[in-house]
N, C-alpha and C positions, 0 to 999 in steps of 0.2 A: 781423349774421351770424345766421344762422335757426340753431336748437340742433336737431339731428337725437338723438332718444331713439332710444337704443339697442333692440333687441327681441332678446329670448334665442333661441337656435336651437332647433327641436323637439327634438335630439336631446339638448340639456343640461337638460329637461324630463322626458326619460325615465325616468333611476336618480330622481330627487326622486318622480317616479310610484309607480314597482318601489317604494320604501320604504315609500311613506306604503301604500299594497296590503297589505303583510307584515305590517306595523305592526297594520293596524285588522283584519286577518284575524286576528292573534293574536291582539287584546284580546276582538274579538268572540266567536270561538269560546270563549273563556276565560267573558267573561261569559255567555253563555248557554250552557253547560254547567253552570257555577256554579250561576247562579240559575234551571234546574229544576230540579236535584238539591236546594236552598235550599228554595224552594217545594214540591217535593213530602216533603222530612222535617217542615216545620213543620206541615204538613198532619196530620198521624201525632201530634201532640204534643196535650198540653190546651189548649186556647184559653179555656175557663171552668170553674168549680167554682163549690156551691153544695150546698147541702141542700134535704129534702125530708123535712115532716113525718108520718110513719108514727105503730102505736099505739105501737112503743116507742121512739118515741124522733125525733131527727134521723137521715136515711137520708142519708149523702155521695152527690152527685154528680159525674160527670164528663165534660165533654162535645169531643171531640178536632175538630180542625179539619174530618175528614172529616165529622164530625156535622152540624157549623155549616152547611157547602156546600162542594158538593164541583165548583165553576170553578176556584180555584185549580189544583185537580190535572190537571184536565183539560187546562184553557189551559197548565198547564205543558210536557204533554206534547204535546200541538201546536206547541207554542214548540219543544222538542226534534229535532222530526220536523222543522218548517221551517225549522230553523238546517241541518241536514244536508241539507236538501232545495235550500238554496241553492245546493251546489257541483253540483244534478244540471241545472240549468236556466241559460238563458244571457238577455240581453236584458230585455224585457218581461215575462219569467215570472223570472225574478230578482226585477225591483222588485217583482211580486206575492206573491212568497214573504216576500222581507224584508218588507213591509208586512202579511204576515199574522203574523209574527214579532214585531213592534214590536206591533201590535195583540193580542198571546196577551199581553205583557207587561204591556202598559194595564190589559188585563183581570184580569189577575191579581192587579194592585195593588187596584185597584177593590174585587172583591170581599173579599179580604183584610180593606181599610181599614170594608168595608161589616159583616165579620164580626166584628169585633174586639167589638162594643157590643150582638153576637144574644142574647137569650135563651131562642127559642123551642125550640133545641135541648134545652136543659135540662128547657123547659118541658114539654115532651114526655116525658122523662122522670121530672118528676114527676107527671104523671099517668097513667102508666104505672103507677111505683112505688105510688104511691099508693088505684091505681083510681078517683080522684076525675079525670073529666074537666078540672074548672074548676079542677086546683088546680095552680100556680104553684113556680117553682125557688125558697128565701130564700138569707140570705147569700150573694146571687151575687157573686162577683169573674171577672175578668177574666186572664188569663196575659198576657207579650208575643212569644206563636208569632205570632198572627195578622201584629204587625209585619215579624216576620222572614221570613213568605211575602212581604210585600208590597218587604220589601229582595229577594228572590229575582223577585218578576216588575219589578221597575226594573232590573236585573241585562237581563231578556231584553229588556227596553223598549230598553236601550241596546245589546245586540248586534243590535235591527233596526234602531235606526237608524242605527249601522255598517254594516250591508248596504244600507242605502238608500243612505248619501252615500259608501262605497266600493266597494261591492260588484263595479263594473265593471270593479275593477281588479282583482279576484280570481281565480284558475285554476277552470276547472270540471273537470267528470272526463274521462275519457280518451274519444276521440273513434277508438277501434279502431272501435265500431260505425256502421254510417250510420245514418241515419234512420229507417230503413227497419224497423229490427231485427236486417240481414243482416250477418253478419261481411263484413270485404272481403277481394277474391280475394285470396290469397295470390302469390309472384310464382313463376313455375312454372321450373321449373328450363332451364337452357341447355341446346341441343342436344349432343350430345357432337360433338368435332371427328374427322373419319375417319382423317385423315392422322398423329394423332399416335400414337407406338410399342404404348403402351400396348392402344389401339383394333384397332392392326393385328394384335398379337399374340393376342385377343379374334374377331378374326375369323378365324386359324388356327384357333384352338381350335373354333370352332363349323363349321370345314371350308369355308371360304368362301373366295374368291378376293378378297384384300385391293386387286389392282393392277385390278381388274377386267378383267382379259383375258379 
């Protein structure tokens, strides 16, 4: 006897859609709201200290993520704009948006992990401080902001790639306008009816023969 497999109906396919939609729209928006806000306060913070020998003495240094390089902040807030910018585009301009989205995220790690070990910010500042060109940050240490931007663009890394493998099942925005730019016509109101009381009494008042005789 030949075994016929069953095939589930489209329409018991649907609500398991609708979910798995709601599901990854929540998380994503979650994560990448999360991780620009992530990325752009670790930004803001120290990422290295260090001194800087003056006549009197050791001069403290301190050098904030914006010093180090400033992609993270930038790809954060491109990350930001094209997480929103996903509900305004449908199609092919979706997976371009998410994929520029995943891609702010990437980069965001990237440079993070790339600033975490810089010392040319400092180094700048000691020879700034110092007036000595050639002269160098010592006791450099290291903070861990930089890691915590780089937890903040894997944050937006993963709400692109939520837009990429759901994104189709997401609602875009409201579809009042066309294409075009043009509002659409409104629906114009009914004729009024001659024959009903109201109408007839409307056209006494305005002195008018309602029977048309």
């Amino acid at each position: 006897m030949e075994h016929v497999t069953a095939v589930p109906h489209p329409r018991s396919q649907a609500p398991v859609s609708a979910r798995s939609g709601r599901r990854s729209l929540a998380v994503a928006l979650l994560c990448g709201a999360l991780g620009a806000a992530v990325a752009l306060l670790a930004t803001r913070q120290s990422w290295s200290e260090g001194t800087a020998t003056v006549a009197g003495g050791a001069f403290p240094l301190t050098a904030r993520g914006s010093d180090v390089t400033g992609v993270p902040a930038a790809l954060a807030i491109v990350g930001l704009a094209a997480l929103v910018a996903v509900f305004a585009v449908r199609r092919s301009g979706r997976l371009l948006v998410a994929g520029l989205l995943a891609l702010s995220g990437a980069g965001t790690v990237a440079a993070a992990l790339t600033g975490a070990s810089d010392s040319s910010a400092l180094d700048a500042k000691a020879a700034e401080t110092t007036g000595d060109t050639s002269a160098t940050v010592a006791a450099l240490t290291h903070t861990g902001w930089p890691y915590v931007a780089a937890v903040g663009g894997a944050l937006l890394l993963l709400a692109g790639l939520l837009a990429l493998r759901y994104g189709r099942l997401w609602p875009a925005m409201s579809g009042r306008y066309e294409r075009s730019g043009t509002p659409r016509p409104r629906r114009t109101a009914e004729a009024a009816d001659p024959d009903r009381p109201e109408e007839l009494w409307k056209a006494l008042d305005r002195g008018e023969d309602p029977t048309g005789a």
